[in-house]
Each structure stands twice: as structure tokens, then as C-alpha cells.
PLY file of the C-alpha trace (Angstrom):
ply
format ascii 1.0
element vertex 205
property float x
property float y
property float z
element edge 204
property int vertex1
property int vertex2
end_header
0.00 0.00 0.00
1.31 3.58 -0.90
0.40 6.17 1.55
0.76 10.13 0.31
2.82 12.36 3.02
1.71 14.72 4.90
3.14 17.47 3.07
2.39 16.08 -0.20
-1.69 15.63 1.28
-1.65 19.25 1.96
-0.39 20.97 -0.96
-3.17 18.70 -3.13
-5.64 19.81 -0.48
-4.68 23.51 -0.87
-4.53 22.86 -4.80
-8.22 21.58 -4.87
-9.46 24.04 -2.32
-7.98 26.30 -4.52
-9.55 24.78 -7.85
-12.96 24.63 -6.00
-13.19 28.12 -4.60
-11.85 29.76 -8.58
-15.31 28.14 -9.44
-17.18 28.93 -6.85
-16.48 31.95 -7.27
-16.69 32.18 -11.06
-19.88 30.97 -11.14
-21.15 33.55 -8.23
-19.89 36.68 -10.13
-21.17 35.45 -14.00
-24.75 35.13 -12.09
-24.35 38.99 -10.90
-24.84 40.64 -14.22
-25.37 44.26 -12.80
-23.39 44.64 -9.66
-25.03 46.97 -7.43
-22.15 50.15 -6.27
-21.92 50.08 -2.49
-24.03 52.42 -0.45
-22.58 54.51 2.33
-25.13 56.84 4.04
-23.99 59.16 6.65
-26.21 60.68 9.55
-27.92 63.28 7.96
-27.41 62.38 4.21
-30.63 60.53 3.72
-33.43 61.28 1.34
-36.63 63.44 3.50
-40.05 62.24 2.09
-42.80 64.68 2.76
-44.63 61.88 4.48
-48.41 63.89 6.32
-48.41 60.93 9.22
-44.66 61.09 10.49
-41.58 62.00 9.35
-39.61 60.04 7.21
-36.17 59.67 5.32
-35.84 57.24 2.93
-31.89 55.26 3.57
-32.34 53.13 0.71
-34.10 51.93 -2.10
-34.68 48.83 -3.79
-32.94 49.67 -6.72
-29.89 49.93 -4.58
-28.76 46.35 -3.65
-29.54 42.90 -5.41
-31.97 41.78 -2.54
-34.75 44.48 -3.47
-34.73 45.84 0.64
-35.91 49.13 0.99
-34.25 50.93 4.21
-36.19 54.34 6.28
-36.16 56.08 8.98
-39.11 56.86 10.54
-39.76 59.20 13.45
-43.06 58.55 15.97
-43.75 61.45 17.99
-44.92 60.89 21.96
-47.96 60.03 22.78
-48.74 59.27 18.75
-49.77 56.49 16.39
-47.31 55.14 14.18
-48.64 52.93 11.60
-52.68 51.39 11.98
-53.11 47.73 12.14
-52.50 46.39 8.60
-51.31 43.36 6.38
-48.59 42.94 3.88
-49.22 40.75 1.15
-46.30 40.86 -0.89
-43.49 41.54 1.76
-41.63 41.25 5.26
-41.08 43.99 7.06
-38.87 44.69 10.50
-38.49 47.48 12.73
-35.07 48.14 14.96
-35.78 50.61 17.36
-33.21 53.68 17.99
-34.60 55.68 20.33
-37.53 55.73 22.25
-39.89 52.77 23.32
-42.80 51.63 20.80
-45.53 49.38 21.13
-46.05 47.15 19.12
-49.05 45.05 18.02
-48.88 41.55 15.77
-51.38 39.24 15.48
-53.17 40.65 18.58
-50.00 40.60 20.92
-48.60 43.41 22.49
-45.03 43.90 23.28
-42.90 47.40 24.02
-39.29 47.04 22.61
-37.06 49.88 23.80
-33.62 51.05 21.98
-31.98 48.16 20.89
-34.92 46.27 20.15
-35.86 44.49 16.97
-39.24 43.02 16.00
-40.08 41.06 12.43
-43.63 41.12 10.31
-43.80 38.47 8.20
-45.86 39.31 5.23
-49.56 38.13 5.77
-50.06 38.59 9.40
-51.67 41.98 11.02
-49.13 44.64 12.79
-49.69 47.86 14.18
-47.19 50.15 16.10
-47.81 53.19 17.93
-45.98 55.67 20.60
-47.69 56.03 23.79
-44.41 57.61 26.15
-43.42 60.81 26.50
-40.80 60.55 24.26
-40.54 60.30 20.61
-39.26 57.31 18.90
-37.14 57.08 15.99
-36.72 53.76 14.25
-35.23 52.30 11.28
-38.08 50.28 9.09
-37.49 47.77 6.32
-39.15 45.83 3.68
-37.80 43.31 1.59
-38.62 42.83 -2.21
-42.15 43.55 -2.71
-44.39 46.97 -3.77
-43.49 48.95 -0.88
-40.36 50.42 -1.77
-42.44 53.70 -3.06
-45.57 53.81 -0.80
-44.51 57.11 1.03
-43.34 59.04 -1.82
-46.69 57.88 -3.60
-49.30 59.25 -0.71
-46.69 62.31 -0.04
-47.22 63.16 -3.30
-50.95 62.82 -3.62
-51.27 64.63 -0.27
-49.51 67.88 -1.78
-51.02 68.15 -4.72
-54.38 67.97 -3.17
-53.76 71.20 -1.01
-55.52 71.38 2.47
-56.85 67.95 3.79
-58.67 66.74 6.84
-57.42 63.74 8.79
-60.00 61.24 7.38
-58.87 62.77 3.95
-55.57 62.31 4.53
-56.63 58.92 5.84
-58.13 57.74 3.00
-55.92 58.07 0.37
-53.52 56.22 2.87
-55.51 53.36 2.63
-56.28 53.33 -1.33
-52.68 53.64 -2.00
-51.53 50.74 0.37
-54.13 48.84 -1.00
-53.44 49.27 -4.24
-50.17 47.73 -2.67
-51.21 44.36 -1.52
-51.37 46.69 1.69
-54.93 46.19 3.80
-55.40 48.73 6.53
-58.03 47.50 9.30
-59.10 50.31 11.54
-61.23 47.99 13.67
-58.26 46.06 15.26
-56.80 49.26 16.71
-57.35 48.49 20.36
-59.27 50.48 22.53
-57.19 51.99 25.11
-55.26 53.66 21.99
-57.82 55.15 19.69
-57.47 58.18 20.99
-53.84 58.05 19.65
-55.51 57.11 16.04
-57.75 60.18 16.46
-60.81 57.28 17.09
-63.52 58.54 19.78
-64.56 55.31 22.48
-66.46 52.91 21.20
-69.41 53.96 23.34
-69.21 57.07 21.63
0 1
1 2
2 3
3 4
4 5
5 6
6 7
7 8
8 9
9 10
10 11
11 12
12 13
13 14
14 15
15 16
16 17
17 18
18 19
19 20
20 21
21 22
22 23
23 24
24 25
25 26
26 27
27 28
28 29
29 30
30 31
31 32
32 33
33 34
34 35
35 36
36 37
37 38
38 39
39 40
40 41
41 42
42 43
43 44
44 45
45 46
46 47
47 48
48 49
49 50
50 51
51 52
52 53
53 54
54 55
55 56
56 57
57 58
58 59
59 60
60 61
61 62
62 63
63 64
64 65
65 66
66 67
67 68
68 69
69 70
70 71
71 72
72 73
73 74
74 75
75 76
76 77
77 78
78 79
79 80
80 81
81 82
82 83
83 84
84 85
85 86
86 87
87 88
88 89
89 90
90 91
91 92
92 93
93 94
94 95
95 96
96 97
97 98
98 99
99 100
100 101
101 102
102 103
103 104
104 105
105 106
106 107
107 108
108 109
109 110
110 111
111 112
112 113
113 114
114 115
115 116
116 117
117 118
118 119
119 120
120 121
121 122
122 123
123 124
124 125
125 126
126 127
127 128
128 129
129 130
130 131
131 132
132 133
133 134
134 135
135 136
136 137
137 138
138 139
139 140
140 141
141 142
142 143
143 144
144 145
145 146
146 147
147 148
148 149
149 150
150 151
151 152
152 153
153 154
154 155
155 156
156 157
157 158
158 159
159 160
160 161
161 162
162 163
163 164
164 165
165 166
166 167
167 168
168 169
169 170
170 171
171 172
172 173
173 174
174 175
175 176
176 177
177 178
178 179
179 180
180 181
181 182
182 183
183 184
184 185
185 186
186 187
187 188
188 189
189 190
190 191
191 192
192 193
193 194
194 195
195 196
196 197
197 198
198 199
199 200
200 201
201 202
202 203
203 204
């Protein structure tokens, strides 16, 4: 029987490692066929979108990376709702927390995640957040690949060009343009210790 040396083992080892990771890596850069540029946004240097229900900055969009996520900031002012109770059909969605302390609603439970904190929506279950502190919140908010990416440049836009609108105006056209989205809005899930937040009178009212 012929046994190989140690030495010899290695240096066909580091040969075929080296073989194997040449294609690898071949193959992973002919699938790439428009490499994205790398994105490097500093505090400060993100995009404002002239969002009516909070305000927001735009980080990234889906254009900018291969994975189709779209990155903002969002701020949620004390004792405020952030987003109503709604469902994503077409993506996820996650929330890291910078400042602040948010409640949080999905699927009917409750949970307040402070600075720090992450929570993730998978598409097709209900979520709401809102602020009910003293404090305002500011959190970073992302979607993966899906028809979100341009939701609040879409209502800012419609907002503006309408001129002077009421709440339930402004309200409205939040709801036709996440619906045309995949995105359902359900006002009669927003608990009823915060409707006041949502600008809701009591149910007995």
C-alpha cells in the first residue's frame, strides 16, 4: 500500500481548495450581471419624504442592492400612532428601534421594545405600532422585495397636490394607495385603550 505524506496531502488539499473556490467563485460573479455600487449613508445624508403621518427619510431603495430591501427612517412622535393595524401581502417587514420605546401590536399581541430592540412582520399577518411615552421614537423600518419600496413618496405626493386635507382625507388616500399595494389597513383592530392616539372617539361614543 502507498500512503501520500503529509506534506504532499496538503499541498493537493490547498490545490483543490484552490480549484474549487476559482469556481465557486466564477460561477457567483457570472450570475451577478449588474453589480449593485456600495451604499454609504452618513447621519444626515438621507433622502426626507414629505410623508403627512410622520416623518420620514428614505436610507435606501430597492434599486440599490440585489436583494430588493428598501431601508427608512421613521420618526413617531410621543404620545402618537405610528402605523394602523394592517397586512402585507407581498413583503416582510422589520423594525429596529433607535430611540424611544414603541408598542407594538402583531397578530393581537402586544409587546414594548425599547432602543436596541428588533421586532419582524412576516408578510400576511396583522401589525400595528404606535408611541404612547413621553418621548418620541425614531426607528429604522425595512421591507424586503415587494411593492413597498415607493408607498410614502406615492401618498406624499398625492397629499400635496391635493392642497388642504382633513385627517380622514388624509386617511383615505392612505388606505387606497396601500391597498393598491397588496397593503390592507383595518381600523377595527386598533385596540381600545389607543384610539385616541388614532384620532378614534370610544367605542361607546
Amino acid at each position: 500500500m502507498t500512503f501520500i505524506s503529509s506534506s504532499a496531502l496538503i499541498g493537493v488539499s490547498a490545490v483543490a481548495l484552490m480549484a474549487c473556490t476559482s469556481s465557486s467563485f466564477a460561477d457567483d460573479t457570472s450570475s451577478v450581471a449588474d453589480p449593485k455600487p456600495a451604499l454609504m449613508i452618513d447621519s444626515g445624508e438621507g433622502e426626507a419624504i414629505q410623508f403627512p403621518l410622520h416623518p420620514t427619510t428614505r436610507l435606501a431603495d430597492a434599486s440599490s442592492n440585489q436583494a430588493g430591501l428598501s431601508l427608512f427612517e421613521i420618526e413617531v412622535p410621543a404620545n402618537s400612532a405610528g402605523a394602523p393595524p394592517h397586512t402585507h401581502a407581498h413583503e416582510d417587514e422589520f423594525f429596529y428601534v433607535r430611540e424611544g420605546t414603541v408598542t407594538f401590536m402583531a397578530d393581537g399581541e402586544r409587546k414594548m421594545i425599547s432602543p436596541g430592540g428588533l421586532v419582524m412582520l412576516p408578510r400576511g399577518g396583522s401589525h400595528a405600532l404606535w408611541n404612547a411615552g413621553d418621548t418620541d421614537a425614531t426607528l429604522l423600518v425595512g421591507t424586503s422585495e415587494g411593492e413597498f419600496d415607493d408607498f410614502f413618496d406615492a401618498v406624499a405626493m398625492e397629499v400635496a397636490s391635493a392642497g388642504d386635507l382633513t385627517p380622514p382625507e388624509i386617511g383615505a388616500i392612505v388606505g387606497r394607495v396601500g391597498a393598491e399595494r397588496g397593503i390592507i389597513i383595518d381600523m377595527s383592530l386598533v385596540p381600545d385603550d389607543v384610539r385616541p392616539l388614532y384620532g378614534m372617539p370610544p367605542k361607546d361614543q
